[in-house]
C-alpha positions as a Markdown table, in Angstrom:
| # | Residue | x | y | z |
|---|---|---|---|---|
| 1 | Unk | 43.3 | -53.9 | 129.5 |
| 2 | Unk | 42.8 | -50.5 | 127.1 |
| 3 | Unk | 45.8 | -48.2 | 127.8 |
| 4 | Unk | 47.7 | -45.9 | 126.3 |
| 5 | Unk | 51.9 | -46.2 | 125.4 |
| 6 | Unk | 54.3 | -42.7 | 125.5 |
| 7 | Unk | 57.5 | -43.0 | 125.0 |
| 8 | Unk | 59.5 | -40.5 | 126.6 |
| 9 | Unk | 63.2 | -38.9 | 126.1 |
| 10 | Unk | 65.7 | -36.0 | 127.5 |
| 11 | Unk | 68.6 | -33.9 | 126.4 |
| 12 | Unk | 69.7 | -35.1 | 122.9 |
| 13 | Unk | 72.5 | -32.3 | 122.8 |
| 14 | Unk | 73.5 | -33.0 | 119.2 |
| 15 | Unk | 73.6 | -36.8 | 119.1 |
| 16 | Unk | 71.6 | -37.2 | 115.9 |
| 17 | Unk | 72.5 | -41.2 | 116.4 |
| 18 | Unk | 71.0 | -41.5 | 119.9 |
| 19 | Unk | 68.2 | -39.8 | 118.6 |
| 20 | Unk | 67.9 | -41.4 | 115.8 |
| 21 | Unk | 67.8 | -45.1 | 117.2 |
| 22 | Unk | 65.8 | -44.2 | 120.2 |
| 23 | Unk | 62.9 | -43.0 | 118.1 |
| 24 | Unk | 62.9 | -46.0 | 116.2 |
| 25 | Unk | 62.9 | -47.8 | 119.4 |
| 26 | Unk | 59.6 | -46.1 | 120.2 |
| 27 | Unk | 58.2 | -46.5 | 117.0 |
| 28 | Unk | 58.7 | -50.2 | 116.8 |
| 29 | Unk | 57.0 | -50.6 | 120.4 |
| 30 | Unk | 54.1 | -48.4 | 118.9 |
| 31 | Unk | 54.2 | -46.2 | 121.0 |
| 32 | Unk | 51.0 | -43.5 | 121.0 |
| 33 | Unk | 52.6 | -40.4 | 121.9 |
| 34 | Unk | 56.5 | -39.6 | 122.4 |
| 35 | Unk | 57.8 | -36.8 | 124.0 |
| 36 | Unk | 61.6 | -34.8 | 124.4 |
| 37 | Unk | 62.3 | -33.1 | 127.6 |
| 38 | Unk | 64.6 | -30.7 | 126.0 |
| 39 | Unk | 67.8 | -29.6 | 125.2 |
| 40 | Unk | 67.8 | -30.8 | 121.4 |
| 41 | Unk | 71.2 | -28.4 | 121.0 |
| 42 | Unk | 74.7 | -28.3 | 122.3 |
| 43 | Unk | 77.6 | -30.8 | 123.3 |
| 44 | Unk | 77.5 | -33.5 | 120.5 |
| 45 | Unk | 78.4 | -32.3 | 117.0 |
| 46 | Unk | 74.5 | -32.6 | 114.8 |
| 47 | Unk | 72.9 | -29.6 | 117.0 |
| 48 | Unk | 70.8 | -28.8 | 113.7 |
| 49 | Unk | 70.7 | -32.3 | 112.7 |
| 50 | Unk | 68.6 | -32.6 | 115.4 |
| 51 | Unk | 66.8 | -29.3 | 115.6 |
| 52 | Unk | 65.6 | -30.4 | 111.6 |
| 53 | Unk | 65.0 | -34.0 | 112.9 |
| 54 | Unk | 62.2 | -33.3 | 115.4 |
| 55 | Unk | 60.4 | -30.5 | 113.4 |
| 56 | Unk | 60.5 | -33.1 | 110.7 |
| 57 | Unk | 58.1 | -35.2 | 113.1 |
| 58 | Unk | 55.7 | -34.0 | 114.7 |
| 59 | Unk | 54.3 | -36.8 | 116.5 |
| 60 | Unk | 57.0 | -36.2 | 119.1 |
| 61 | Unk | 56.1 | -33.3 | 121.2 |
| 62 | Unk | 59.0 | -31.6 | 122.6 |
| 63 | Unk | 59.8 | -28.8 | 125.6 |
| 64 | Unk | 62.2 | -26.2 | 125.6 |
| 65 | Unk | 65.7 | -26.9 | 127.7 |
| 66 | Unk | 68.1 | -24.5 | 129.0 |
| 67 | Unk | 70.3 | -25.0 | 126.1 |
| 68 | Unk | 67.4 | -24.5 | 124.1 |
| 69 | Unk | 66.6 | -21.4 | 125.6 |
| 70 | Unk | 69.9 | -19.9 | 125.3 |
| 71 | Unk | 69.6 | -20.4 | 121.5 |
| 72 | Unk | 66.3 | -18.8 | 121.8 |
| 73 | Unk | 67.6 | -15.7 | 123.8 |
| 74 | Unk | 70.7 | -15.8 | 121.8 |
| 75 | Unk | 72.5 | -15.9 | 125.2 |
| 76 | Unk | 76.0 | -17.3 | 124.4 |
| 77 | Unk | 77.8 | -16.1 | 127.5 |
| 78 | Unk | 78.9 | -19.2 | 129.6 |
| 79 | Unk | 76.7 | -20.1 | 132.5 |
| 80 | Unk | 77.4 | -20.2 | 136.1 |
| 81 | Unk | 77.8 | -23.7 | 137.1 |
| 82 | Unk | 77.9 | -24.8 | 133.8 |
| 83 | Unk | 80.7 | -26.7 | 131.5 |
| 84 | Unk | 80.0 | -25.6 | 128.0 |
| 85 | Unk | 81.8 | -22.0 | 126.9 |
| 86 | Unk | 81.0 | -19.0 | 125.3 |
| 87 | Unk | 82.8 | -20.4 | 122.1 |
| 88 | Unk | 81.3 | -23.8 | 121.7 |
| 89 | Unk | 78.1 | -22.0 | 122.4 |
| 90 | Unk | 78.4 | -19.3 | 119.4 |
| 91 | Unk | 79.6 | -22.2 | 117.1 |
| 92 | Unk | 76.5 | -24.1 | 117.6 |
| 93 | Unk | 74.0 | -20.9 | 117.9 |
| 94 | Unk | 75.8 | -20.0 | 114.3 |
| 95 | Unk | 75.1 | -23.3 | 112.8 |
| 96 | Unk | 71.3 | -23.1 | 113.4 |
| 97 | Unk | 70.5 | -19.5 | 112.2 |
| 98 | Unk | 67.6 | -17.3 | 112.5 |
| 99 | Unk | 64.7 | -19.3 | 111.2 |
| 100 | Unk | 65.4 | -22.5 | 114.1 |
| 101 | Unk | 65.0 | -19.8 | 116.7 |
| 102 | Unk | 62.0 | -18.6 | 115.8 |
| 103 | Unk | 60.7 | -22.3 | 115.9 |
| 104 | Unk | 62.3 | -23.1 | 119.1 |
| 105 | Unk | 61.0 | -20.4 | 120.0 |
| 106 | Unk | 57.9 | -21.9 | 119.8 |
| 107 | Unk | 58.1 | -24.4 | 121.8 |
| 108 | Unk | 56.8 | -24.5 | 126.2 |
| 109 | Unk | 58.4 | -25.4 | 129.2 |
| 110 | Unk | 56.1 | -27.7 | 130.3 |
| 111 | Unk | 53.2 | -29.9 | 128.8 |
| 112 | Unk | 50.5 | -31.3 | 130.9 |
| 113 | Unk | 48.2 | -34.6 | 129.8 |
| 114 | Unk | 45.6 | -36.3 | 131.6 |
| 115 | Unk | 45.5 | -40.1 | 131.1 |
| 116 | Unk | 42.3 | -41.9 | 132.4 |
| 117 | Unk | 42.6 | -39.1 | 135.4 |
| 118 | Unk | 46.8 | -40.0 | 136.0 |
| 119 | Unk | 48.4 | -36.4 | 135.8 |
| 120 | Unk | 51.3 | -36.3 | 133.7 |
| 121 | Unk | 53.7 | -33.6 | 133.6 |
| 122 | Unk | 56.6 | -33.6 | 131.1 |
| 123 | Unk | 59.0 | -30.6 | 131.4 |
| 124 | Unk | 62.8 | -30.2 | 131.4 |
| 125 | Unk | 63.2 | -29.1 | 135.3 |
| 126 | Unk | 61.3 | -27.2 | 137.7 |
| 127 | Unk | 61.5 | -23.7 | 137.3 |
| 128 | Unk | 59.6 | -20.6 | 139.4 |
| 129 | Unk | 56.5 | -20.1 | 138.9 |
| 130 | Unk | 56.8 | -16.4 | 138.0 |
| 131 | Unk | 59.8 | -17.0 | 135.8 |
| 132 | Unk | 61.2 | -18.9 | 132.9 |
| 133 | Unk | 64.8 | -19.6 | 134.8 |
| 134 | Unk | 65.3 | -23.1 | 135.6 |
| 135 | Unk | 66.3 | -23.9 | 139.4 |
| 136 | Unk | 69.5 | -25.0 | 140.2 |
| 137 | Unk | 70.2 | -29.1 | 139.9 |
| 138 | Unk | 70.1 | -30.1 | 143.2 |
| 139 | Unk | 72.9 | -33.4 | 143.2 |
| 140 | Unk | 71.4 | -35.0 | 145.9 |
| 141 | Unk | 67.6 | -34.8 | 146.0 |
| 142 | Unk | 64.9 | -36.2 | 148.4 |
| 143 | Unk | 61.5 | -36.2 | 148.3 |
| 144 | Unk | 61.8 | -33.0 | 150.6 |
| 145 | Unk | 63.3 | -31.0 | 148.3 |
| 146 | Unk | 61.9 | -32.5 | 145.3 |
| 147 | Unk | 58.2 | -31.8 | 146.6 |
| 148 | Unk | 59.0 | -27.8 | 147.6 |
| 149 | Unk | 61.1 | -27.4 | 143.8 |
| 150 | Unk | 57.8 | -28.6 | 142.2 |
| 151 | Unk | 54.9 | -27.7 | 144.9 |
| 152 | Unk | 53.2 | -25.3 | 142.0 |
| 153 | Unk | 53.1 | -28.4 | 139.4 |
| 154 | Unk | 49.6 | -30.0 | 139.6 |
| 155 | Unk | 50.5 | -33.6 | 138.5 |
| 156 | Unk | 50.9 | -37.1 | 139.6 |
| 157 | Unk | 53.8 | -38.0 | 138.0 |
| 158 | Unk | 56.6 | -35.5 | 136.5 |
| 159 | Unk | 59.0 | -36.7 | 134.1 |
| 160 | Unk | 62.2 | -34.7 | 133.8 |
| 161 | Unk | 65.7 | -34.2 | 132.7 |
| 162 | Unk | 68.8 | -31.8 | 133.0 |
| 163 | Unk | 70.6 | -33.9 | 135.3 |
| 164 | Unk | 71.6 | -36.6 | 132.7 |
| 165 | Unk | 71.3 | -38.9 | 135.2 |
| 166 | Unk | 68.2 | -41.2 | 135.8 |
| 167 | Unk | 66.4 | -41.1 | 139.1 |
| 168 | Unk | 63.0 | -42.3 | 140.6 |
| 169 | Unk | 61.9 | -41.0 | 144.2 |
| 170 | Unk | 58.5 | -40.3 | 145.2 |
| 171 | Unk | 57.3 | -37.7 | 147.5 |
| 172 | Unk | 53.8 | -36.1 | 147.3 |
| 173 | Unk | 54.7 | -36.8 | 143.2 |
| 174 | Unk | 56.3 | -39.3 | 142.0 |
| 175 | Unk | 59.6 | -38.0 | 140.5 |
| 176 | Unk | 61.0 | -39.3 | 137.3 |
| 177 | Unk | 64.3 | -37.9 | 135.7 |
| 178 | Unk | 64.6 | -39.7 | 133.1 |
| 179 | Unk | 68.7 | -39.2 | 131.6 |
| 180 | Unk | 70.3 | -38.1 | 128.9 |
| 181 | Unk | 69.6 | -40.2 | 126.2 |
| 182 | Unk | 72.4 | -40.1 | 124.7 |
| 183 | Unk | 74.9 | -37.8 | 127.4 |
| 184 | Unk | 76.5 | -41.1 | 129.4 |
| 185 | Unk | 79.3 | -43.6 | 129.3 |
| 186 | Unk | 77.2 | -46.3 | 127.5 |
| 187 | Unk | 77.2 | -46.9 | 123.8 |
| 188 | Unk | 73.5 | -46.9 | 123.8 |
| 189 | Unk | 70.2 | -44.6 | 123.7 |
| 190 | Unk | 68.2 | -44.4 | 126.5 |
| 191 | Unk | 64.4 | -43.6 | 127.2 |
| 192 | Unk | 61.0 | -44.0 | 128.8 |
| 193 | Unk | 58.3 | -46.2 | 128.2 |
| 194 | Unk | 55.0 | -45.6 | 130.4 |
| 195 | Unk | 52.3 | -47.6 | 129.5 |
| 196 | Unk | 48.9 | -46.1 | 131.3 |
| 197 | Unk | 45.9 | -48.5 | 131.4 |
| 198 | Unk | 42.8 | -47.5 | 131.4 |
| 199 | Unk | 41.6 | -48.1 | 135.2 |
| 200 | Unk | 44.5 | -44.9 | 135.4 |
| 201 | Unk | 46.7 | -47.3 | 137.0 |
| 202 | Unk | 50.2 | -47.0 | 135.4 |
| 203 | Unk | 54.0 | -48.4 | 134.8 |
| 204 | Unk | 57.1 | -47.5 | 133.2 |
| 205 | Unk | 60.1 | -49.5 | 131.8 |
| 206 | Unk | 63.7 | -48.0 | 131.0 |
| 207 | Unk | 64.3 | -48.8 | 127.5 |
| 208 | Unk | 67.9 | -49.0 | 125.6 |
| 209 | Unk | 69.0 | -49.2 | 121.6 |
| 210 | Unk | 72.6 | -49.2 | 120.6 |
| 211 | Unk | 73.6 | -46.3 | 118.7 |
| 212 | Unk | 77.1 | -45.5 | 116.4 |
| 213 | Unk | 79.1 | -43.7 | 119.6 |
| 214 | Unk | 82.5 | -43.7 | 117.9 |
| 215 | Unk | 80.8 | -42.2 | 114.7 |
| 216 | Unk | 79.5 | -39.4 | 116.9 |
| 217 | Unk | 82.6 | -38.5 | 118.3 |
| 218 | Unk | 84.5 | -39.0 | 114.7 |
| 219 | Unk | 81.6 | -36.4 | 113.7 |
| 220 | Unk | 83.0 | -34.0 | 116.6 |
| 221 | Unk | 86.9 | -33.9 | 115.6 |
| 222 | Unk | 86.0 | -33.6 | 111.8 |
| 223 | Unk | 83.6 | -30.9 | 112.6 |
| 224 | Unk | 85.9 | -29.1 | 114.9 |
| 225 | Unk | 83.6 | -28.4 | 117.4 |
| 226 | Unk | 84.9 | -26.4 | 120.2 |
| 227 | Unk | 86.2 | -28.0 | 123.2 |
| 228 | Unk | 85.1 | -31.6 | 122.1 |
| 229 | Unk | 87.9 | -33.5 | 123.5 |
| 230 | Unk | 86.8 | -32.3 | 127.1 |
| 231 | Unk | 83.2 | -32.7 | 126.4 |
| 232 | Unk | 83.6 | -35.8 | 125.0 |
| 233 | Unk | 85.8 | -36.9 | 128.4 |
| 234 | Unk | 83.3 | -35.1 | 130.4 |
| 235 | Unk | 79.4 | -35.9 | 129.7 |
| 236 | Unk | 80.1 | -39.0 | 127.4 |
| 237 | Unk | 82.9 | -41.2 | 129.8 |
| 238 | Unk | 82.0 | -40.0 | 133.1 |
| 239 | Unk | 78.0 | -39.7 | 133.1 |
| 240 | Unk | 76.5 | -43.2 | 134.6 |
| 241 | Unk | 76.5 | -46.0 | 132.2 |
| 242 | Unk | 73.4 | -47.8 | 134.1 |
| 243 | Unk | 70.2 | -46.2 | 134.2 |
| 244 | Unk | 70.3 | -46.4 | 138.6 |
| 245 | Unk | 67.1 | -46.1 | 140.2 |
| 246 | Unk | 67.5 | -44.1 | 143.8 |
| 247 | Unk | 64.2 | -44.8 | 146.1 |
């Protein structure tokens, strides 16, 4: 049956390798369309590796993260909530410079496609409708709460990230967070591949490819990124190592 192939990926945060190998992944499963679900910056030690990497292809079609839209709004204070300071911020908002930002910049919060009448939304995480501030994660979703946090997002099926940590629940949508690809405990990229046939029925595989892990956190001592022992401890040795499916 005719179809269509997307691969799909979230929050590289600065793992050039991850990246790297995943994309490869999805080119060598020919794969029609990719598509990042943000935050290309931040965390691991390549943040304009990266940036450079996906503006140097653009076959894979990429929306804007909260990390990304820091950079944008050149916000380095440290977020509520969040793990990563106002020093390892400036350090990597330095390393990109003026002419990234304006092509981040660039880049929406959400994309929409249509595939043989499936609705596909691909965005980092819900947001208000009226404003470009991302909700709050919620650690322990259901399809209650899922359904009211993206009741204004016409779509069948929403992929997402933020959370780092892969999840499938359906409610009135069908909910897909898709992980960090690289943000985990495994030495390994991770990613999407939905395949969409052409009756509009669908299905979607978690894919893997093993990346150099140990290089990447070499990169972050010799680089002296700020606070990379704890981040390193944090979102690459504690994050889930499987990709778990909740129902």
């Amino acid at each position: 049956m005719d179809g269509i192939k997307v691969g799909i990926f979230s929050d590289t945060h600065g793992n050039l390798p991850a990246l790297e190998e995943i994309v490869r992944l999805f080119y060598k499963e020919k794969c029609d369309e990719i598509y990042h679900l943000g935050d290309m910056i931040s965390m691991g030690p390549f943040s304009r590796e990266c940036v450079e990497f996906f503006f140097a292809h653009p076959d894979i079609r990429c929306v804007r993260g909260n990390h990304d839209n820091d950079f944008v709004k050149n916000n380095r204070v440290q977020a509520d909530k969040s793990h990563i300071s106002t020093e390892h911020k400036s350090f990597v908002f330095d390393s990109l410079g003026c002419e990234l930002r304006d092509k981040v910049a660039e880049l929406p919060f959400t994309l929409r496609r249509d595939y043989f009448g499936l609705r596909v939304v691909f965005t980092h995480y819900a947001r208000e409708a009226d404003d470009s501030a991302f909700q709050t994660i919620d650690k322990n979703p259901t399809p209650e709460k899922l359904d009211k946090m993206f009741s204004h997002y016409d779509a069948d099926i929403i992929f997402f990230g933020h959370d780092h940590s892969p999840m499938d629940m359906r409610g009135e949508k069908l909910y897909v967070d898709v992980g960090s690809v690289g943000c985990h405990a495994g030495a390994y990229a991770r990613g999407i591949i939905l395949k969409v046939f052409s009756d509009g029925s669908f299905a979607y595989d978690r894919v893997t490819a093993p990346y150099d892990r140990q290089g990447m956190f070499d990169a972050m001592k010799k680089k002296g990124l700020p606070d990379y022992e704890f981040i390193q401890n944090f979102y690459f040795r504690q994050q889930n190592v499987y990709p778990l499916k909740k129902n």
